[in-house]
N, C-alpha and C positions, 0 to 999 in steps of 0.2 A: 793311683797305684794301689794293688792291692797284692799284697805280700804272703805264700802260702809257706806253711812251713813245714818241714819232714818230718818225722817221729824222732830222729835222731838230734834235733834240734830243741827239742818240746823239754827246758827245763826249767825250773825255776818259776816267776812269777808268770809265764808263758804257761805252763803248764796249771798252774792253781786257778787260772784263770778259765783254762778247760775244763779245771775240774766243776768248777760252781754251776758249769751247764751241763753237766752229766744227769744230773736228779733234782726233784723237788727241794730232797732238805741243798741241794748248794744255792740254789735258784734262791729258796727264802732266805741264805743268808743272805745275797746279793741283796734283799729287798727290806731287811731287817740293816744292812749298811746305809739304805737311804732312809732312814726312818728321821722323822726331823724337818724333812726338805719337802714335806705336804705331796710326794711324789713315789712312786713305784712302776715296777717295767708295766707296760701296758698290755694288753689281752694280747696283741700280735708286736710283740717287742723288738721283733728283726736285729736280733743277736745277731754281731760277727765281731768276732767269729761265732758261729752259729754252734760248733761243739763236734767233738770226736764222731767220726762218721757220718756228719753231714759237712761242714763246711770249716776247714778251720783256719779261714783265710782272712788275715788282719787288713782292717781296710786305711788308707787315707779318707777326711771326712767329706772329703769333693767327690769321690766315689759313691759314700753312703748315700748323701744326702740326695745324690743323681739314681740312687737306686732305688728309695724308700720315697722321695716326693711329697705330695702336703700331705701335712697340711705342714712336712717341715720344711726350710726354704732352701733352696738350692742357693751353690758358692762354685762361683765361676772356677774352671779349672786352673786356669789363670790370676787367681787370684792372690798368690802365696810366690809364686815365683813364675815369670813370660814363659820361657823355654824349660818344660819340664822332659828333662833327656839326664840319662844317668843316676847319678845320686841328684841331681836337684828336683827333689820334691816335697812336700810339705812332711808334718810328723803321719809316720802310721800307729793307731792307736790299738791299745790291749783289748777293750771292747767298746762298743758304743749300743746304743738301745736307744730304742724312743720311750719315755714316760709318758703318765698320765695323772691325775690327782688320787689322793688315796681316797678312798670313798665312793669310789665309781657313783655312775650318771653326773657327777660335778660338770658345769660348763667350764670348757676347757680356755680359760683365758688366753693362755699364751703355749703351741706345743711344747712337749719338753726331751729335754736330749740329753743322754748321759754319756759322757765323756771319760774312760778309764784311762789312767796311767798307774800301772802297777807297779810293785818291787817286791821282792823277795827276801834282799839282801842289801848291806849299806851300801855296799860300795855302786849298785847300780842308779846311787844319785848322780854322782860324778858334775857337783856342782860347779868345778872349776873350768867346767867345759866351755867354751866360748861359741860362738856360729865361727863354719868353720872360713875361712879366706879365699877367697875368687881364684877361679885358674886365670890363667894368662889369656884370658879371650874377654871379648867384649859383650857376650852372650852372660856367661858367667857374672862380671863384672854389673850387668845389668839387672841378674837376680838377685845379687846383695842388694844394692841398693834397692830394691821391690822389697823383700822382707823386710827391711828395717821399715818404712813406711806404715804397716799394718803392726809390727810393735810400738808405732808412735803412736798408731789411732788408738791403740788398745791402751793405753797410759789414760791418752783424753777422756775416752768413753766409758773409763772406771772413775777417772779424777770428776768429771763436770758434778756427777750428783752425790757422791757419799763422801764430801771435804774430804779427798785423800788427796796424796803427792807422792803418787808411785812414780817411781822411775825403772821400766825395765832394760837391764844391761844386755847389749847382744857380745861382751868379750868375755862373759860368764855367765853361768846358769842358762844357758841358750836353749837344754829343754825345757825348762821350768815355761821358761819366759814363751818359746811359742806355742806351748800350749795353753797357754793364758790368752797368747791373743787369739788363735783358736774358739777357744768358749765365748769371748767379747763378740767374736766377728758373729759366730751363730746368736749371740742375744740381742744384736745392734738391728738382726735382722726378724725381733721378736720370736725367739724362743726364751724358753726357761732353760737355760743350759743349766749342769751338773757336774761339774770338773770334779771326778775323784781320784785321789789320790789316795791310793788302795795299797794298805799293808796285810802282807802274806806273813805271820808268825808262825815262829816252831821249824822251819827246814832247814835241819839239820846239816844238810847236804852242804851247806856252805858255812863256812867256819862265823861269818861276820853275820849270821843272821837274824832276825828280831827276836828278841828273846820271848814277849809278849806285848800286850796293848800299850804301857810303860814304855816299855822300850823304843817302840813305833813312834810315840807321840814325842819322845825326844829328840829322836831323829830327822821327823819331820819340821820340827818346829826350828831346827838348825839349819834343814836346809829352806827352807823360808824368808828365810832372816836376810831383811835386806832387798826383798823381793817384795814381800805380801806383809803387811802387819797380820800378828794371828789373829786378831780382833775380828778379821775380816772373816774366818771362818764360820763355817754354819752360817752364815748369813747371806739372804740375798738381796745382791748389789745390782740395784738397778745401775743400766747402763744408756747409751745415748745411739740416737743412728746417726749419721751424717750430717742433719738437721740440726742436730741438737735437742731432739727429742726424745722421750725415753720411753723406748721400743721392747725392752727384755729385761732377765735376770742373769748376773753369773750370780752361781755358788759353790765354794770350794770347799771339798768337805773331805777329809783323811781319816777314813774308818779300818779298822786292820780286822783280820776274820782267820783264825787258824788254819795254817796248812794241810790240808785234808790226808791222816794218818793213810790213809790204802793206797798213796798216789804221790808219797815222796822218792823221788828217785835217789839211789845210792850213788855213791861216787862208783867209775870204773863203767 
């Protein structure tokens, strides 16, 4: 699925997210957020959204990864839920990219993938959110249980090698959680995934919004809790393939970057 969206739509974490591909200085902030993670976008980074006036279409990562090819690995369309018809489809994301090591010419061990989930605002945690409940069909009823499946590999394939005892809930935090098992599924299948979770400070426009980097890192660390030890931050967590071998990395990493003054939109 890939999800375009109108001008009139374009606010908030949506929009700051356009903004950072407008020019150079938003681009280096994006690459100054990954700084830490031995990685940055790569010489052809196949942004998408790609940016104001060329493409500003949010993808699913079964999309991307079917568009962009190796050396990163493709994820069956089917993979997240049988029948993808209506709302049952996997997450669509704020931006994805492929990386590279910082340092160029480095042999590229494992490709690597960045994963956005942005926010603007608190309230677009909405942690108490559950997966939502099957319709009355056997179709339906048949995607539930398929999603739950790849939140339990994703538990396994984080627990086997860094002694954790995650548990992800699917009657809460049900975005958190799949896009965790998201990044697992692309590391399981050797990448260096980059799950970030990307704070927007300063827009005004909404009364609940990050004050600054403080504020961000409180926030986030509340909605975490219970989900992810913060321990687990910044760090990457090898993960396992099916085997039981260990194929990639996640790393979660919550860096906030000011909302770009020319580009905050007003209420009204």
């Amino acid at each position: 699925m890939k999800r375009t969206l109108a001008e009139r739509y374009e606010r908030g974490s949506r929009t700051h997210v356009l903004d950072l591909l407008e020019d150079a200085r938003g681009r280096n902030s994006l690459t100054s957020a990954l700084r830490g993670t031995g990685l940055r976008p790569a010489a052809e980074p196949h942004f998408r959204p790609a940016g104001r006036g060329r493409d500003v279409t949010e993808y699913e990562l079964e999309d991307y990864l079917g568009e962009v090819g190796p050396p990163l690995p493709a994820l069956e369309p089917t993979w997240w839920v049988r029948h993808r018809e209506g709302a049952a489809r996997g997450p669509v994301w704020d931006l994805l990219a492929v990386l590279e090591p910082v340092g160029g010419g480095a042999p590229v061990a494992r490709p690597g993938l960045l994963l956005v989930d942005a926010k603007a605002h608190a309230s677009e945690f909405r942690p108490e959110k559950g997966m939502s409940e099957p319709e009355d069909s056997d179709r339906s009823r048949e995607n539930a249980r398929r999603i739950r499946k790849p939140i339990k590999e994703a538990e396994r394939r984080l627990n086997v090698l860094n002694r954790l005892m995650v548990r992800f809930p699917t009657e809460r935090h049900y975005h958190l959680v799949s896009r965790l098992a998201y990044a697992c599924e692309a590391a399981s299948r050797g990448c260096a995934a980059v799950l970030m979770l990307l704070g927007f400070t300063g827009d005004t426009t909404f009364p609940d919004h990050f004050r600054g980097g403080p504020h961000w890192q409180r926030e986030v660390g509340a909605y975490l809790h219970g989900v992810l030890p913060l321990w687990t931050l910044d760090r990457p967590l090898p993960v396992v393939d099916g085997e039981g071998r260990e194929r990639g990395t996640v790393r979660v990493v919550a860096p906030s970057i000011p909302a770009a003054p020319g580009y905050v939109r007003t209420r009204g």
